[in-house]
Backbone bond lengths (Angstrom), bond angles and torsions (degrees), N, CA, C in turn:
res aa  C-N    CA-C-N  psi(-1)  N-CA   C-N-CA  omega(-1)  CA-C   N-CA-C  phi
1 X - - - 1.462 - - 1.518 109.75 -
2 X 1.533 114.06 125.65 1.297 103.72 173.01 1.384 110.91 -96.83
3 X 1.475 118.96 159.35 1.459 125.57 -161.25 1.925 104.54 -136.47
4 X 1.388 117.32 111.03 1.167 135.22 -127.63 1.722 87.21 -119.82
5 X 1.801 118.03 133.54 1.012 119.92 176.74 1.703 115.80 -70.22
6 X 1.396 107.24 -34.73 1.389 118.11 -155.36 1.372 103.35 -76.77
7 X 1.558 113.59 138.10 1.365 105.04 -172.96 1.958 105.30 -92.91
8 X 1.272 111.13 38.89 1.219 122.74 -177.05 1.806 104.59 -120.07
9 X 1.746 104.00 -10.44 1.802 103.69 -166.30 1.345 71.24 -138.83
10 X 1.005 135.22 71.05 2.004 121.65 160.41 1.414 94.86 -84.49
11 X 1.673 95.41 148.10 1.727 104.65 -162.98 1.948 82.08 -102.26
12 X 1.450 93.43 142.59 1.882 121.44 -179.46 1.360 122.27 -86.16
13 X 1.083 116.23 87.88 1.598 123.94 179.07 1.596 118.77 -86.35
14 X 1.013 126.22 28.60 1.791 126.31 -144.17 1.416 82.97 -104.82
15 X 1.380 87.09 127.40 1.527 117.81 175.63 1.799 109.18 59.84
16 X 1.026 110.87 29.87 1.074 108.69 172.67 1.919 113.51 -96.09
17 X 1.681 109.63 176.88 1.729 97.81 -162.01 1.716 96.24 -117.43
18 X 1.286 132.37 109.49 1.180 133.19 159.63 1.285 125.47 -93.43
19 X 1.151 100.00 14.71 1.718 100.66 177.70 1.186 144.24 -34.37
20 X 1.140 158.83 83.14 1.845 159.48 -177.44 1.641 95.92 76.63
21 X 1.886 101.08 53.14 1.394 122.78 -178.94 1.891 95.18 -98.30
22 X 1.313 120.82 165.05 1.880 116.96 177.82 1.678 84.12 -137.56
23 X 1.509 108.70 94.21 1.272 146.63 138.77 1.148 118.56 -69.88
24 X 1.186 129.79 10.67 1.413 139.71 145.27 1.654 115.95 -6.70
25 X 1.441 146.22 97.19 1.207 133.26 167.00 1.693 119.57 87.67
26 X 1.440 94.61 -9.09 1.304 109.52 -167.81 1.548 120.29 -39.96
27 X 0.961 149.51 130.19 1.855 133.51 152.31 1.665 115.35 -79.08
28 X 1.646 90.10 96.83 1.648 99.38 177.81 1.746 117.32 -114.28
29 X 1.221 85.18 15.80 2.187 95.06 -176.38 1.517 92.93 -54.09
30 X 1.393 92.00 136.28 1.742 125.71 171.54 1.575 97.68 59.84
31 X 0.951 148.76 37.77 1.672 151.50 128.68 1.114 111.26 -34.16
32 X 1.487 116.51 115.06 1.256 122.92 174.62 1.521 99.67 -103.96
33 X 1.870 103.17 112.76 1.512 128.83 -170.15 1.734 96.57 -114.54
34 X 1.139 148.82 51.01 1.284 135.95 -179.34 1.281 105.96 -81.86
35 X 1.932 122.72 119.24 1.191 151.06 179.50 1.899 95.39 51.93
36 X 0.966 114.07 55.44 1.839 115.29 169.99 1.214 107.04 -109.72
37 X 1.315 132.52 144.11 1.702 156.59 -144.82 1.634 92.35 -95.39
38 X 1.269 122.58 113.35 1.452 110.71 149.24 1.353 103.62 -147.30
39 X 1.520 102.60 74.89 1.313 129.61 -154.99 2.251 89.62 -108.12
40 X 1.431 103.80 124.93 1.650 114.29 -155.93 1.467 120.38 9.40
41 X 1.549 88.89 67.18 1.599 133.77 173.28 2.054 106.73 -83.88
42 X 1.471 116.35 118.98 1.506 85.17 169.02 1.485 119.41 -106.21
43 X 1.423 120.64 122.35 1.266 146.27 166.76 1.909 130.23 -65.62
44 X 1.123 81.90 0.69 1.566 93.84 -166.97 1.780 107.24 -48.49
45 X 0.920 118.74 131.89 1.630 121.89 166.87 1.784 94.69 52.99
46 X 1.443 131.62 37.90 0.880 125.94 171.21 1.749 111.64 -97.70
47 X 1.719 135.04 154.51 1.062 116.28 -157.28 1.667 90.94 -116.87
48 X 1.230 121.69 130.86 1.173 126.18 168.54 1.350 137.88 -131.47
49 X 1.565 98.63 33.34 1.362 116.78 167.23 1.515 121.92 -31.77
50 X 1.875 106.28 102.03 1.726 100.40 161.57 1.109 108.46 78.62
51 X 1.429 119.16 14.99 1.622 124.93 178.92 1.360 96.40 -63.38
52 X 1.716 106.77 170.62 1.327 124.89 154.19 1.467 111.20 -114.70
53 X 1.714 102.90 104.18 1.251 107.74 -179.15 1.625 120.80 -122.72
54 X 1.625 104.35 29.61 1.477 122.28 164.04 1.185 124.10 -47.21
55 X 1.604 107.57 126.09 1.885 114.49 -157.43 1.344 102.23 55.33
56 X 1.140 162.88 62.04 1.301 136.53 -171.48 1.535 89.35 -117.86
57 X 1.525 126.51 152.53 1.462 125.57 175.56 1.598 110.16 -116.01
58 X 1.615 100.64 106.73 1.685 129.68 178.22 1.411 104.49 -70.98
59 X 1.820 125.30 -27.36 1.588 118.47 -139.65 1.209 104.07 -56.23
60 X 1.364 132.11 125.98 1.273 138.66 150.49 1.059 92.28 89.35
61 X 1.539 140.26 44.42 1.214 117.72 133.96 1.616 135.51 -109.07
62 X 1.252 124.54 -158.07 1.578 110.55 -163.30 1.822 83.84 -133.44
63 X 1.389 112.12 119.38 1.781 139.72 168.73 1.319 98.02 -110.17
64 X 1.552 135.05 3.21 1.838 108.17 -175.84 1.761 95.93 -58.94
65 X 1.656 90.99 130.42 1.106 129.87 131.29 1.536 83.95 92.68
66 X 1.246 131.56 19.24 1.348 137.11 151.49 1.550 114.06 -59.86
67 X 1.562 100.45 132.29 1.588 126.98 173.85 1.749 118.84 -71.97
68 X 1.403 115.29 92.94 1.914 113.59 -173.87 1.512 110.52 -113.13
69 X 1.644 82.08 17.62 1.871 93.41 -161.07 2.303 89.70 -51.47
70 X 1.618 115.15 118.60 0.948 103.60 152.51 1.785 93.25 100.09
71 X 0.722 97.18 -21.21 1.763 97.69 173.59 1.742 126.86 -40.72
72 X 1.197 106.76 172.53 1.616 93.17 -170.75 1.764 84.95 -125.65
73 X 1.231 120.79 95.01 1.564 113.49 -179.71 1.435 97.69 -116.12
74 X 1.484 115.67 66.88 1.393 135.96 -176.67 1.982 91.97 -73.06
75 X 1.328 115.45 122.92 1.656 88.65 171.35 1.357 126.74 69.18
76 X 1.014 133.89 -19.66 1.626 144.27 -168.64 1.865 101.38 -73.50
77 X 1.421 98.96 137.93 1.722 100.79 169.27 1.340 128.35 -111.83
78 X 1.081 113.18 121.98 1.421 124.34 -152.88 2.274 97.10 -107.09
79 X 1.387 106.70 1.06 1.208 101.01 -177.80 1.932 119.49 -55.24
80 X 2.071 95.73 135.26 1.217 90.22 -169.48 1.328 121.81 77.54
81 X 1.414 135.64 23.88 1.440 143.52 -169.81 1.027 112.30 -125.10
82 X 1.749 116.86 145.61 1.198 103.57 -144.88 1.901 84.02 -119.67
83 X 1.583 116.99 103.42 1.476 100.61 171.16 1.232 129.58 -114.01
84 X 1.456 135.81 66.69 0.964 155.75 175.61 1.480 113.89 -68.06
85 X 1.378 130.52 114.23 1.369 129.60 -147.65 1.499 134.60 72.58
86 X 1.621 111.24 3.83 1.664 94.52 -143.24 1.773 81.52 -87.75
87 X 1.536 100.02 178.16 1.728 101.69 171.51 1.474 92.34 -118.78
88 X 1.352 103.23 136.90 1.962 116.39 166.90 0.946 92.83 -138.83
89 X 1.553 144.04 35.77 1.515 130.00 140.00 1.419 115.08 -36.65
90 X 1.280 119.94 129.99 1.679 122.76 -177.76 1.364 104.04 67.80
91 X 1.247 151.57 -31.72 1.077 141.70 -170.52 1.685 98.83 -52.85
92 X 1.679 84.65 163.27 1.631 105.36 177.18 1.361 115.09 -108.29
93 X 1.218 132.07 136.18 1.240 128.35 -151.53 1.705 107.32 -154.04
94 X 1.311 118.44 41.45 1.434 140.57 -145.70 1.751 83.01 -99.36
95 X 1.497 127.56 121.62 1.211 137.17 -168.94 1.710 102.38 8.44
96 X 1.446 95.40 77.18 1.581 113.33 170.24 1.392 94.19 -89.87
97 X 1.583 142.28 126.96 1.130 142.37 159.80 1.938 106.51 -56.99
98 X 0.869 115.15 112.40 1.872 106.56 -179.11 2.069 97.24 -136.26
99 X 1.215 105.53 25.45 1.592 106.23 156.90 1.282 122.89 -54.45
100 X 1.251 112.46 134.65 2.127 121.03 -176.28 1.680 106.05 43.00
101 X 1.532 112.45 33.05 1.405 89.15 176.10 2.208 82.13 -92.73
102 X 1.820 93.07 -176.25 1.796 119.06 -168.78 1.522 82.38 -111.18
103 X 1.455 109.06 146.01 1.467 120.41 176.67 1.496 107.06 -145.25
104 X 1.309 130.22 179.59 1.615 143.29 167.52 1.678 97.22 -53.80
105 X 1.429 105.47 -47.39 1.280 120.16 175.71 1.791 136.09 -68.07
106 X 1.514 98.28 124.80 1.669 104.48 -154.77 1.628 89.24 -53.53
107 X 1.346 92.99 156.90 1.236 115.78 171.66 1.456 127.14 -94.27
108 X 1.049 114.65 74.52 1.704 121.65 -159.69 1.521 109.10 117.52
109 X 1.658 99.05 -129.30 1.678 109.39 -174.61 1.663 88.30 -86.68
110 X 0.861 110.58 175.20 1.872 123.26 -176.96 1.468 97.11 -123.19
111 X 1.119 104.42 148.51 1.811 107.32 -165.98 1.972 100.87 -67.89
112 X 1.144 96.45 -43.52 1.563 99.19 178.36 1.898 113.14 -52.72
113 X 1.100 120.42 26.44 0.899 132.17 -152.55 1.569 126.75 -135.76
114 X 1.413 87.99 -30.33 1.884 130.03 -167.02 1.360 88.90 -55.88
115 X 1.371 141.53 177.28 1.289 155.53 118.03 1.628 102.44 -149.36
116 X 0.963 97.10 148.63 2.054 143.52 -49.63 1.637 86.05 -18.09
117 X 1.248 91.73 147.25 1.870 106.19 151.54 1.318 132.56 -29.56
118 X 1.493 127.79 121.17 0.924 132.46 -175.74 2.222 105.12 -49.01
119 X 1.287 97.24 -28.11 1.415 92.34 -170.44 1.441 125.18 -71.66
120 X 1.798 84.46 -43.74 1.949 100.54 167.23 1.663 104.58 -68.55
121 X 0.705 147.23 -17.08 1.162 143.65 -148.67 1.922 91.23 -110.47
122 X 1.187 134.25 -5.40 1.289 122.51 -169.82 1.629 78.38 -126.80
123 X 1.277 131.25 -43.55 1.443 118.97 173.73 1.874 119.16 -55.89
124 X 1.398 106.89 -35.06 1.386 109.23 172.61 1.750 111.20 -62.10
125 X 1.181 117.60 -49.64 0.952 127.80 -172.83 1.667 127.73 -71.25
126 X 1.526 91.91 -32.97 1.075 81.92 148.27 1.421 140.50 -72.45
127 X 1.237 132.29 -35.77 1.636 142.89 163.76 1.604 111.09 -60.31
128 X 1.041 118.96 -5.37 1.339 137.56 163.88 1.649 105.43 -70.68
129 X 1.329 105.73 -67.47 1.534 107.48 -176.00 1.793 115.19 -68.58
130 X 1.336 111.37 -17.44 1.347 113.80 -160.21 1.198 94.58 -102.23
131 X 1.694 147.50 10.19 1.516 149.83 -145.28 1.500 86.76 -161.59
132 X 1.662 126.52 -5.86 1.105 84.37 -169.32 1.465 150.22 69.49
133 X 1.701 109.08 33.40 0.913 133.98 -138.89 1.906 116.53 -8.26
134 X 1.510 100.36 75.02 1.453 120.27 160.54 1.229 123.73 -95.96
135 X 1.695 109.26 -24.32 1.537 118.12 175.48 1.640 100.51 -144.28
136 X 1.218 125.78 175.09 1.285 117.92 167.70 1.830 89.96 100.49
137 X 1.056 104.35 179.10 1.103 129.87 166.41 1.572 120.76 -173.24
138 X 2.097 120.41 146.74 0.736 103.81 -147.15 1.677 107.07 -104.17
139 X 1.665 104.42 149.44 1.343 121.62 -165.55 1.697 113.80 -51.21
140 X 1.326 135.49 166.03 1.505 130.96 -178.03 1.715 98.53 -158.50
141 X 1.434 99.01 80.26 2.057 105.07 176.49 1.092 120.83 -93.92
142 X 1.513 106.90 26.54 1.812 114.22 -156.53 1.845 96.56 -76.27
143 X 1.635 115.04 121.40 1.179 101.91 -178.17 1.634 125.34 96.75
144 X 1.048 108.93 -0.02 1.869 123.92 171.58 0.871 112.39 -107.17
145 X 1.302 109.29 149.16 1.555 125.35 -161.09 2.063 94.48 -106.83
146 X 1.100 105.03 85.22 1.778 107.16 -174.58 1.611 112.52 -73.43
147 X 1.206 106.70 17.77 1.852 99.82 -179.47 1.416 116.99 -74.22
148 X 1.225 120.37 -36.68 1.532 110.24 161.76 1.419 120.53 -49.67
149 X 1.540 120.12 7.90 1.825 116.21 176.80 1.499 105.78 -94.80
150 X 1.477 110.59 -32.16 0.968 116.51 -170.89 1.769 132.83 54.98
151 X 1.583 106.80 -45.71 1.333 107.85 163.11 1.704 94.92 -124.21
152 X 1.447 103.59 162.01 1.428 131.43 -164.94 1.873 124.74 -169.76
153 X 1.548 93.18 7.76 1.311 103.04 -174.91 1.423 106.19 -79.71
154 X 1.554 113.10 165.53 1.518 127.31 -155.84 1.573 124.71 45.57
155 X 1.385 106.41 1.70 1.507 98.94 -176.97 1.359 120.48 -45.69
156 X 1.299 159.29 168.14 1.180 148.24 92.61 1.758 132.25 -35.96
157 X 1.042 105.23 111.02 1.303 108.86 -170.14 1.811 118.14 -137.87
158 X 1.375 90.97 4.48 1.575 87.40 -176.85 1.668 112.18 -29.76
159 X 1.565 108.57 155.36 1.640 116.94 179.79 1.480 116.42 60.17
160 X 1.374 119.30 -15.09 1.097 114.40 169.55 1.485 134.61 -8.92
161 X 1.756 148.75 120.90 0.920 147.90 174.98 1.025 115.40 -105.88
162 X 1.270 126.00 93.26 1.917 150.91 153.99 1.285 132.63 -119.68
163 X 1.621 129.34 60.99 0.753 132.82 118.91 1.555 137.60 -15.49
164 X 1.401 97.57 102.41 1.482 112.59 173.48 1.533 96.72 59.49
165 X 0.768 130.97 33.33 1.762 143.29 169.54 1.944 94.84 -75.66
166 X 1.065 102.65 135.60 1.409 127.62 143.56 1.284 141.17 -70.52
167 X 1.546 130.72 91.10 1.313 158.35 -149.14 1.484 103.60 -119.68
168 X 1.202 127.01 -25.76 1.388 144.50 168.96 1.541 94.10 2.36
169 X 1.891 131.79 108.88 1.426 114.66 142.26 1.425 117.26 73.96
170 X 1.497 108.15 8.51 1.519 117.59 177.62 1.778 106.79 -94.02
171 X 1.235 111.20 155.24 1.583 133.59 172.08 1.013 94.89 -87.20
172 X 1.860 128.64 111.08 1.478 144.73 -179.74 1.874 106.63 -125.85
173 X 1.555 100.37 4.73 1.421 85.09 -166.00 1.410 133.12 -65.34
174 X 1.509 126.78 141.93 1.329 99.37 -151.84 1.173 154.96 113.18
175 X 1.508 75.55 -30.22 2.037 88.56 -169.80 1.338 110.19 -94.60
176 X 1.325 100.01 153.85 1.771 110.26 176.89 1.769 118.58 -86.83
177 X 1.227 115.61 108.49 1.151 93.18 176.49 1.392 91.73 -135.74
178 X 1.561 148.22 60.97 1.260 172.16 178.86 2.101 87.81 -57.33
179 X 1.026 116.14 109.71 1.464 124.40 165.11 1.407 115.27 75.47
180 X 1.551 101.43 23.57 1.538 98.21 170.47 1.469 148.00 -94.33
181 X 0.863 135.17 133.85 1.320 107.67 -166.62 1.702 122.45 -112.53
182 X 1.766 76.47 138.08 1.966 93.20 -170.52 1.487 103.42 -133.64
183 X 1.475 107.32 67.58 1.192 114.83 167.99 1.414 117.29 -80.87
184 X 1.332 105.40 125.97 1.658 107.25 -166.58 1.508 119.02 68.01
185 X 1.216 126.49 24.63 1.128 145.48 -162.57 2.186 89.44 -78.25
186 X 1.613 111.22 163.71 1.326 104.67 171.42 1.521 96.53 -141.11
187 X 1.694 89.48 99.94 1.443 101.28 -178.38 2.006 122.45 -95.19
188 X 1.562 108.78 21.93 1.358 108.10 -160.04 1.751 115.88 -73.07
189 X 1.431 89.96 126.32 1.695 92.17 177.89 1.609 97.62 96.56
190 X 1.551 124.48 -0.97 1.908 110.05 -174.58 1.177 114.51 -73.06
191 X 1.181 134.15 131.96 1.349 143.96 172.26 1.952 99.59 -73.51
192 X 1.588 101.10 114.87 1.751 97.58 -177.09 1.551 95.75 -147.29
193 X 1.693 88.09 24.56 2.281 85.64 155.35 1.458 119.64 -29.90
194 X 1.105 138.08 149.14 1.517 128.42 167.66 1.013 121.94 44.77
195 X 1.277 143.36 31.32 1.595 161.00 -158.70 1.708 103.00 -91.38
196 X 1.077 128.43 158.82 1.313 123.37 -171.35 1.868 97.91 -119.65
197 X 1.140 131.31 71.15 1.366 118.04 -153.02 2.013 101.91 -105.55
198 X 1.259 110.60 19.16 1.468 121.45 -155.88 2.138 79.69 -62.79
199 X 1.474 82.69 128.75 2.098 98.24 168.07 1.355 87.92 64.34
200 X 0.769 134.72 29.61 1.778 107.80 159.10 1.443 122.34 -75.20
201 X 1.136 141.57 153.79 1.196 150.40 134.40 1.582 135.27 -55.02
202 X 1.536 112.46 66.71 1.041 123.96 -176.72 1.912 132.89 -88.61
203 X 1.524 96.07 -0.98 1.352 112.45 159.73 1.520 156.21 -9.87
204 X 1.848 111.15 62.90 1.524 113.72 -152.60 1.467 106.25 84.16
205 X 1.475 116.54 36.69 1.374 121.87 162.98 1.371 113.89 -75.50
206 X 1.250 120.50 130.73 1.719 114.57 -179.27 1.857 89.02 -89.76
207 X 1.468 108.11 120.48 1.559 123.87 171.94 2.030 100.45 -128.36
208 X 1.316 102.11 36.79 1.551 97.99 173.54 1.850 94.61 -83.07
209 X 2.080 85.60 178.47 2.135 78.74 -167.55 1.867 94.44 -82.96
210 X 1.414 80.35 176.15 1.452 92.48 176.04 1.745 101.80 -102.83
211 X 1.288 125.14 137.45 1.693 125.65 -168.57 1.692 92.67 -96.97
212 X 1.530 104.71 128.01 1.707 108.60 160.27 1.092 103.17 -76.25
213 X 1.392 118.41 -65.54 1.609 138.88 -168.97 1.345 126.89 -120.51
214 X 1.608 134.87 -173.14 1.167 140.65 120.70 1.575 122.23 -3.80
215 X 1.508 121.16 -61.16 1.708 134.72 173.90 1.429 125.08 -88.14
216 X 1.387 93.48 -40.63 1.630 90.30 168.22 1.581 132.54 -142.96
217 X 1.132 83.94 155.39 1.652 108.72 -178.35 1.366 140.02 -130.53
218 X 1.589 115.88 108.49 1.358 109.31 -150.46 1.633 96.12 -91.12
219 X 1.005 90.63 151.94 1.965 120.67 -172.80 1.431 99.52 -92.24
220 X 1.303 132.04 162.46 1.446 153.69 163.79 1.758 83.85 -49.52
221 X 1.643 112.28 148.37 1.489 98.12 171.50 2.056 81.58 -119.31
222 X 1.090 137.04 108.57 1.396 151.01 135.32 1.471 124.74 -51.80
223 X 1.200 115.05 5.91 1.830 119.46 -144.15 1.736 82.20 -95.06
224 X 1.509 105.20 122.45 1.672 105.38 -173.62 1.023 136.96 80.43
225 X 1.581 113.44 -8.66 1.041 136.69 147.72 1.426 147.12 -19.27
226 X 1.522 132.23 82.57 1.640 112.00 -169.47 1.370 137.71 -97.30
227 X 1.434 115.74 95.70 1.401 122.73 -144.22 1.860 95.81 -103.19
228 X 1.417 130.26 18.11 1.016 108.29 178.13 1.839 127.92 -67.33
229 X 0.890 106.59 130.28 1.396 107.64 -173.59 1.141 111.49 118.84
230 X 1.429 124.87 -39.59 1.506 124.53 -164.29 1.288 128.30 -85.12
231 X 1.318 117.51 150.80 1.977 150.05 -124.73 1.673 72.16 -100.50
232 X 1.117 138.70 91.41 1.613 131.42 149.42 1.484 117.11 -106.46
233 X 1.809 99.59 35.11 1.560 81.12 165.46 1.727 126.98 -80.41
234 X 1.111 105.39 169.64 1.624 114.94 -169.72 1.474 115.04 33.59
235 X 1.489 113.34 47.52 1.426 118.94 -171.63 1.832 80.67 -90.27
236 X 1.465 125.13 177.78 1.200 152.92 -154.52 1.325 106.14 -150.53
237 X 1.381 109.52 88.70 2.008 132.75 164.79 1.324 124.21 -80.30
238 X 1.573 106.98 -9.51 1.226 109.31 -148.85 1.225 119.33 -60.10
């Protein structure tokens, strides 16, 4: 397919299937995509100025840092998409499906937000678990977006409360979180090598990979992992 600068020769993709295609960098400005598959398609740094991407199916694919400045995402589903960087200045976004997609934008409460501090609040808790709750008191992250921690491995965290918490791409290896609960938790891309997860409540956990690039894509790392006991129904491996 050739793909044409002039917005007088835009090249016609409609209804066509790009599916788990590496559009990587691509120049696709003014592409006329009406209801076409680029369903865990990668988009990364791809330019899509003024496209026509009405009905078009995004689910599960990766646009970081993709150009929509002006786009027509009339209808288009973006479920499960990861847009971190993307531009939709001017874009159209008229019942755009954008459920469980990742954005610039915290996902829930924003840690800057926490009270007490997300930080005291994992230091209390920890001395909580290590006392036997004699001192300490116990932590409540249900609903925070924790990516500004970035690392979090070896913590102690048994009982932990994170619900629907954001784990997104964090270093967890290690950590204890023996009876905690992360129902609906969004764990994609967490490193939880050697993790202590025995009884947890992991229930509708998103554990899909997290995409660097075009080539790779890191997976949940589970490897050593001790999950006996734990609630993984309708968790997400995919």
């Amino acid at each position: 397919m050739r793909v044409h600068d002039s917005s007088d020769d835009d090249a016609d993709a409609t209804d066509a299937n790009f599916s788990n295609a590496n559009l990587e960098r691509a120049n696709l400005s003014g592409l006329v995509a009406v209801r076409t598959d680029f369903s865990g398609t990668t988009l990364r740094k791809c330019k899509l100025v003024r496209a026509n991407l009405k009905q078009a199916n995004l689910k599960g694919a990766d646009p970081d840092g993709c150009d929509l400045a002006g786009a027509d995402l009339t209808g288009a589903a973006f479920t499960g998409a990861v847009l971190t960087g993307v531009d939709l200045s001017q874009a159209l976004l008229y019942g755009t499906g954008l459920e469980d997609v990742l954005t610039d934008e915290p996902m829930g409460t924003p840690m800057r937000e926490v009270d007490p501090p997300v930080a005291d609040q994992l230091e209390a808790h920890i001395l909580f678990v290590e006392t036997d709750g004699a001192g300490g008191r116990p932590a409540n992250l249900s609903g925070v977006d924790l990516r500004p921690l970035n690392v979090m491995a070896h913590l102690k965290l048994t009982a932990l409360q994170a619900r629907e918490t954001t784990f997104y791409g964090l270093d967890m290896s290690g950590v204890m979180l023996q009876g905690a609960h992360l129902e609906g938790a969004d764990l994609r891309g967490a490193n939880l090598s050697n993790a202590r997860l025995n009884g947890a409540n992991l229930r509708d956990c998103n554990m899909r990979p997290l995409v660097i690039d075009a080539s790779r894509r890191l997976p949940v790392n589970l490897s050593g992992a001790d999950l006996t006991g734990a609630d993984l129904r309708g968790t997400d491996f995919s």
